[in-house]
N, CA, C and O of each residue as an XYZ file, in Angstrom:
424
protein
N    -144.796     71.205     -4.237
C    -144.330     71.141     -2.876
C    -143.189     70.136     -2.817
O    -143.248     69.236     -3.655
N    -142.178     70.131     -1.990
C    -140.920     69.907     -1.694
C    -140.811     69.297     -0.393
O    -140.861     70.208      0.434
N    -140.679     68.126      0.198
C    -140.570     67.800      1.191
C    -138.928     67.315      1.638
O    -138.061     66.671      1.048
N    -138.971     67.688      2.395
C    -137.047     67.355      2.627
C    -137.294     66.710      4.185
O    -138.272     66.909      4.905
N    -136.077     65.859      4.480
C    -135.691     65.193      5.853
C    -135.920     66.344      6.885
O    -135.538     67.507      6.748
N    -136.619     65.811      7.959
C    -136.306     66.943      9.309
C    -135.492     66.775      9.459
O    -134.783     65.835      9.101
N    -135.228     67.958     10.273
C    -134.087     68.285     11.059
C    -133.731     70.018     11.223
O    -134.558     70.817     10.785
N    -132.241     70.599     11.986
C    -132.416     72.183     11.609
C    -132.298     72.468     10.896
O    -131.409     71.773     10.405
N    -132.661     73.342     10.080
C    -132.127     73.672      8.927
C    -132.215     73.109      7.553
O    -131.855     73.606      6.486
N    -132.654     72.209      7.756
C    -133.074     70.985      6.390
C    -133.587     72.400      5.034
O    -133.057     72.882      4.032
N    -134.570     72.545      5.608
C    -135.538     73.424      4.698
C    -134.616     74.581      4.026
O    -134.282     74.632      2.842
N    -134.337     75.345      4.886
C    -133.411     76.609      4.401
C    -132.102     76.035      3.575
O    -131.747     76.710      2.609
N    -131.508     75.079      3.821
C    -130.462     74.366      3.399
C    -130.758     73.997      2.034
O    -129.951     74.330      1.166
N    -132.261     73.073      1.583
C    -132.448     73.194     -0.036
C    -132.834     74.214     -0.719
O    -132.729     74.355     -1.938
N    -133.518     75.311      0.427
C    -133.463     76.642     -0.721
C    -131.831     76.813     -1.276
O    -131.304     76.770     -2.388
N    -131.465     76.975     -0.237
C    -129.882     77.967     -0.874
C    -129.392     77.152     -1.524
O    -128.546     77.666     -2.255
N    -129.530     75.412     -1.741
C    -128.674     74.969     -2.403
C    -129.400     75.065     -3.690
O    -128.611     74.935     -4.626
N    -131.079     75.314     -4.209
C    -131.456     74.722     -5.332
C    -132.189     76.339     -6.201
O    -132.747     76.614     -7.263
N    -131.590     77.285     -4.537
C    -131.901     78.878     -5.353
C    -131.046     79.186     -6.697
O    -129.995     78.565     -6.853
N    -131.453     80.101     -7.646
C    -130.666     80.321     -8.719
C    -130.729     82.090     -9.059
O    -131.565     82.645     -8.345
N    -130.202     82.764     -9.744
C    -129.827     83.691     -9.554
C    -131.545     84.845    -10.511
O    -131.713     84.904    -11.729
N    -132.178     85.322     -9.771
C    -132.619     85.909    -10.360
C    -133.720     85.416     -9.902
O    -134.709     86.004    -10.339
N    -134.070     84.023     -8.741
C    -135.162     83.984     -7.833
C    -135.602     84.944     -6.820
O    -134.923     85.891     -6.422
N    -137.009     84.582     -6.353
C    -137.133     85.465     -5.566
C    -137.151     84.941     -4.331
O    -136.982     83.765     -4.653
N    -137.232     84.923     -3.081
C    -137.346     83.752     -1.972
C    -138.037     84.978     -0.976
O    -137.645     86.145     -0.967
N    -139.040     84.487     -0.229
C    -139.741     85.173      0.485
C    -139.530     84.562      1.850
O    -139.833     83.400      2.122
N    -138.956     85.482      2.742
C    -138.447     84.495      3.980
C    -137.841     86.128      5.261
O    -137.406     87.230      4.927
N    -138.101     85.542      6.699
C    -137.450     86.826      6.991
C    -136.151     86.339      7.877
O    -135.561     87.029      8.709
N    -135.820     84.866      7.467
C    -134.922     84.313      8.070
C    -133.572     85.279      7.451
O    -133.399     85.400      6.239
N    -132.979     85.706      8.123
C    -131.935     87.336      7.423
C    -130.678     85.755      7.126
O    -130.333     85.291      6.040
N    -130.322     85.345      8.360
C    -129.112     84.103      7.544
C    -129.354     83.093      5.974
O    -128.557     82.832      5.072
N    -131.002     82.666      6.200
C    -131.154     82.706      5.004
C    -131.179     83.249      3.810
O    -130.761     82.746      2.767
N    -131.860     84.682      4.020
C    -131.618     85.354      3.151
C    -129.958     85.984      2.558
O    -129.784     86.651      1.538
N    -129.146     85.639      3.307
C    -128.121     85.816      3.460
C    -126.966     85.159      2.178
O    -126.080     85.582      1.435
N    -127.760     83.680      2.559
C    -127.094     82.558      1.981
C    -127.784     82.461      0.272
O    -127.223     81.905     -0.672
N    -128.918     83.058      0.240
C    -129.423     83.169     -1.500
C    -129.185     84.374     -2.273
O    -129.208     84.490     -3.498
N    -128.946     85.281     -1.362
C    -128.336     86.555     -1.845
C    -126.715     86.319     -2.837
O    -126.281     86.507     -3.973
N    -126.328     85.857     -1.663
C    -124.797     84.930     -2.408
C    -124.981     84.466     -3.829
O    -124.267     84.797     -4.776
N    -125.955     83.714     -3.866
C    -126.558     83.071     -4.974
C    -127.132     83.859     -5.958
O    -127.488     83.285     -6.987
N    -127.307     85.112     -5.853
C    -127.689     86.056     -6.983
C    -129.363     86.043     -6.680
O    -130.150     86.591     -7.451
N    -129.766     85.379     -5.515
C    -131.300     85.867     -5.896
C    -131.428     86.733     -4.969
O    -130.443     87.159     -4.365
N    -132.963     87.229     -4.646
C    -133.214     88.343     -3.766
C    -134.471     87.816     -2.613
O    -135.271     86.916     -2.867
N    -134.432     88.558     -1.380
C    -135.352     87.931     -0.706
C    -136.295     88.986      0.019
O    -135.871     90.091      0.357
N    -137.247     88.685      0.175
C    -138.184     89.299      0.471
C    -138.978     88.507      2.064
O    -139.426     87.374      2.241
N    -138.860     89.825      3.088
C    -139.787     89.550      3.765
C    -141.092     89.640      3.817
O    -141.715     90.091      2.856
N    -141.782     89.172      5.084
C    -143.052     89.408      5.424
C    -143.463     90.473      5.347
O    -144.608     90.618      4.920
N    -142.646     91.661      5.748
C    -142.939     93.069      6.322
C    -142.497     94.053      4.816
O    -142.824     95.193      4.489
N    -141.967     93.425      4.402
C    -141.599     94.277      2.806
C    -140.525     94.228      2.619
O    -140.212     94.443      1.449
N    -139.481     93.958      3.517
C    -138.099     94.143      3.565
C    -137.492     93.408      2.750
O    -137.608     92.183      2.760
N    -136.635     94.164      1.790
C    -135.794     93.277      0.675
C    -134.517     93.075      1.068
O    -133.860     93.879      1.728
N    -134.117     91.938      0.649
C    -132.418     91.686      0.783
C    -132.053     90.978     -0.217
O    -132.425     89.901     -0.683
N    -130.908     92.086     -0.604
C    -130.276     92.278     -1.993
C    -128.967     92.319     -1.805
O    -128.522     92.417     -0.662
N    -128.293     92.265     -2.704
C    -126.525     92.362     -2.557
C    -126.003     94.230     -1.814
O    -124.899     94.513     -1.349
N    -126.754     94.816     -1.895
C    -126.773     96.110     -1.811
C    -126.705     96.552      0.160
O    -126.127     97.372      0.874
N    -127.567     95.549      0.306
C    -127.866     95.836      2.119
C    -127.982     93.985      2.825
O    -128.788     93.755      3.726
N    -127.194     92.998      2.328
C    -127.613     92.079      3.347
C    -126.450     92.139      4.373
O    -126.713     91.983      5.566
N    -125.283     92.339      3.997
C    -124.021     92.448      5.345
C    -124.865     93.474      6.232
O    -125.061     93.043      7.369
N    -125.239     94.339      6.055
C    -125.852     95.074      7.321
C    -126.563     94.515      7.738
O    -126.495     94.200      8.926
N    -127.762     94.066      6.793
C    -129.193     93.286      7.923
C    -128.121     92.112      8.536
O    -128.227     92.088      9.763
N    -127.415     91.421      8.182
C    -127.099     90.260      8.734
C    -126.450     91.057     10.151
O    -127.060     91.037     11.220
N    -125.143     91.741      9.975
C    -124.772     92.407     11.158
C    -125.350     92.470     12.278
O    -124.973     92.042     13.369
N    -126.513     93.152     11.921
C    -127.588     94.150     12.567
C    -128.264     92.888     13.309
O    -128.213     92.876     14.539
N    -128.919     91.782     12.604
C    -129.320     90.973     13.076
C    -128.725     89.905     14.514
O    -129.385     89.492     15.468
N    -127.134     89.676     14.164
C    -126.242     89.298     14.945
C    -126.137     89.893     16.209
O    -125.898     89.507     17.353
N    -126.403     91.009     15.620
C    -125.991     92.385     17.267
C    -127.317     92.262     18.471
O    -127.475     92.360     19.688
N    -128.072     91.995     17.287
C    -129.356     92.188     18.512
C    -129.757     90.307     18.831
O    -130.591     90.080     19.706
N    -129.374     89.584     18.382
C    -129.189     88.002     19.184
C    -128.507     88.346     20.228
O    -128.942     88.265     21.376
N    -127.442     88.735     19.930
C    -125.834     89.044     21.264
C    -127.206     89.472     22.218
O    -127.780     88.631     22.910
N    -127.632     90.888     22.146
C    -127.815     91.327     22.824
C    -129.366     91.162     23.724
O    -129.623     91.499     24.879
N    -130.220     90.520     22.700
C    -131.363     89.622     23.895
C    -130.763     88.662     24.144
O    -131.172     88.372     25.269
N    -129.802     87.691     23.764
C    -129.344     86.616     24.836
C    -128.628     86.660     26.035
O    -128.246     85.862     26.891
N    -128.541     88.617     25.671
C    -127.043     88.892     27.069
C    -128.397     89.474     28.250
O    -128.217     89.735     29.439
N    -129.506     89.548     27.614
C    -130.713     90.074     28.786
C    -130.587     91.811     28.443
O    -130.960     92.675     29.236
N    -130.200     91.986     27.580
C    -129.522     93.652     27.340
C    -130.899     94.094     26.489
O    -130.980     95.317     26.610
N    -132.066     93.573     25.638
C    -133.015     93.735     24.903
C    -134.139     92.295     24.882
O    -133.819     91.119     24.713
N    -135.074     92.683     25.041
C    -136.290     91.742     25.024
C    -136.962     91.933     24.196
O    -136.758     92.846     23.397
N    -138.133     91.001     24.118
C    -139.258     91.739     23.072
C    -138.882     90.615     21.595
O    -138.258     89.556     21.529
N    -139.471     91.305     20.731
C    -139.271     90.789     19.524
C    -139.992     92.132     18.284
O    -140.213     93.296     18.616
N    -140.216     91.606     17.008
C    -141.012     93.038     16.290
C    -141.993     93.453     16.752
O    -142.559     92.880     17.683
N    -142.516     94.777     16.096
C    -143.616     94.568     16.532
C    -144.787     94.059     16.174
O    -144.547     92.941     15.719
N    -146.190     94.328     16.124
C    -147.137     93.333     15.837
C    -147.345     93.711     14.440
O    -147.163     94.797     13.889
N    -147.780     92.551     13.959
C    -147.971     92.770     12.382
C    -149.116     92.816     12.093
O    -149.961     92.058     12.571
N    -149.395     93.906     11.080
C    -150.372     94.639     11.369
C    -150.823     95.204      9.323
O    -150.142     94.877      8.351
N    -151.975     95.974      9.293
C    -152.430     96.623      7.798
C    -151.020     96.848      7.380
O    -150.386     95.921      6.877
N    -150.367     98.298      7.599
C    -148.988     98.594      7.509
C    -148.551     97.647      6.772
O    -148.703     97.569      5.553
N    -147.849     96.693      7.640
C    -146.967     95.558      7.355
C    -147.813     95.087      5.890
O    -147.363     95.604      4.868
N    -148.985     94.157      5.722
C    -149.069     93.725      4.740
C    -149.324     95.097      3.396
O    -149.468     94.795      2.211
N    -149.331     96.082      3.733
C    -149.632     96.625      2.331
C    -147.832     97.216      2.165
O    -147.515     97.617      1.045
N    -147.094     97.233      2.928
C    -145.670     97.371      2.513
C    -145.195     96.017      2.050
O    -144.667     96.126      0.943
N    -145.193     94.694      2.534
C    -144.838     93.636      1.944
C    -145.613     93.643      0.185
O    -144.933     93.559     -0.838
N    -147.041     93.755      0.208
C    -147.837     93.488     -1.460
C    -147.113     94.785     -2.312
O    -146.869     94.661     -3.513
N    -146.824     95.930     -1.632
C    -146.174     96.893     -2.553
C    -144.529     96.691     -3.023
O    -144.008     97.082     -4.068
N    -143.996     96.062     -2.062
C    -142.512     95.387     -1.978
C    -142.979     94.223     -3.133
O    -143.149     94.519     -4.316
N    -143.079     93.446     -2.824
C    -143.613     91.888     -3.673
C    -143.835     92.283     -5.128
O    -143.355     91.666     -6.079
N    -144.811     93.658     -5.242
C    -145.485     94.251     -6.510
C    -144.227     94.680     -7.377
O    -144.272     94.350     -8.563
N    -142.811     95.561     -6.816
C    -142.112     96.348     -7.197
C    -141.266     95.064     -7.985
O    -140.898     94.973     -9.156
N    -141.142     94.250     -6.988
C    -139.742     93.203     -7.567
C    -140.213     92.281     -8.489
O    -139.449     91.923     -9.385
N    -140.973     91.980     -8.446
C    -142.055     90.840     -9.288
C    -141.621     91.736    -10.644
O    -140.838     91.309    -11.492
N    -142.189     92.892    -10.689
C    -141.740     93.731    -11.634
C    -140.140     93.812    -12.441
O    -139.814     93.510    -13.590
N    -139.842     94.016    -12.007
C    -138.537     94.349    -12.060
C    -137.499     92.964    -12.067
O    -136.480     92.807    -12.740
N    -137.896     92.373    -11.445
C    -136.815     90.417    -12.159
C    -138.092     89.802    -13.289
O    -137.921     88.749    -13.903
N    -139.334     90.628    -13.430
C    -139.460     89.959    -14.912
C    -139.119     90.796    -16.065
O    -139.502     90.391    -17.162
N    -138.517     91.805    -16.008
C    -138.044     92.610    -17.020
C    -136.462     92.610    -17.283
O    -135.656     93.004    -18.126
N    -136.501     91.920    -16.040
C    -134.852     91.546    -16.223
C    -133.979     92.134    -15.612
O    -134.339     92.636    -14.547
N    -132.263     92.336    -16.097
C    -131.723     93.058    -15.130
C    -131.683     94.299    -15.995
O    -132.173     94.460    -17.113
N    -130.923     95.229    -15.162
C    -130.791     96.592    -15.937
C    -131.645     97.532    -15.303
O    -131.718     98.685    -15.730
């Protein structure tokens, strides 16, 4: 365990600085994931969702669009509830990549 100074961002700030390429980071913070992707690693949400060099400009986009748009009162709400679903797509997500960055690239 890793304890860093409070504050915003403290936490997410030593992942990306001490991520390395070929980690995995489990997080559904999309800016974070954003910022380790850069870094060559890959991130994994709660819900299964991977972000990879392949799709994070969209999730990030995507993510941006819909802040704009619950802060403009234009969308409310948040996901939905997390639920069986969710965790057996995250352990099958988790299962695939675990796989696959210990065999390497290729």
């Amino acid at each position: 365990m890793i304890k860093v100074d409070g504050g915003f961002d403290k936490a997410d700030d030593y992942i990306a600085e001490h991520v390395t390429a070929g980690d995995l980071v489990i997080t559904s913070d999309v800016p974070l994931a954003s910022r380790i992707v850069e870094r060559g690693a890959t991130g994994l949400s709660n819900r299964g969702e991977v972000f990879d060099s392949r799709n994070i400009a969209d999730k990030l986009s995507t993510r941006n669009l819909m802040q704009e748009l619950r802060s403009g009162g234009a969308v409310s709400g948040g996901p939905p509830p997390f639920g069986e679903s969710e965790k057996r797509d995250f352990a099958n997500a988790l299962d695939r990549l675990v796989s696959k960055l210990a065999t390497g690239p290729g």
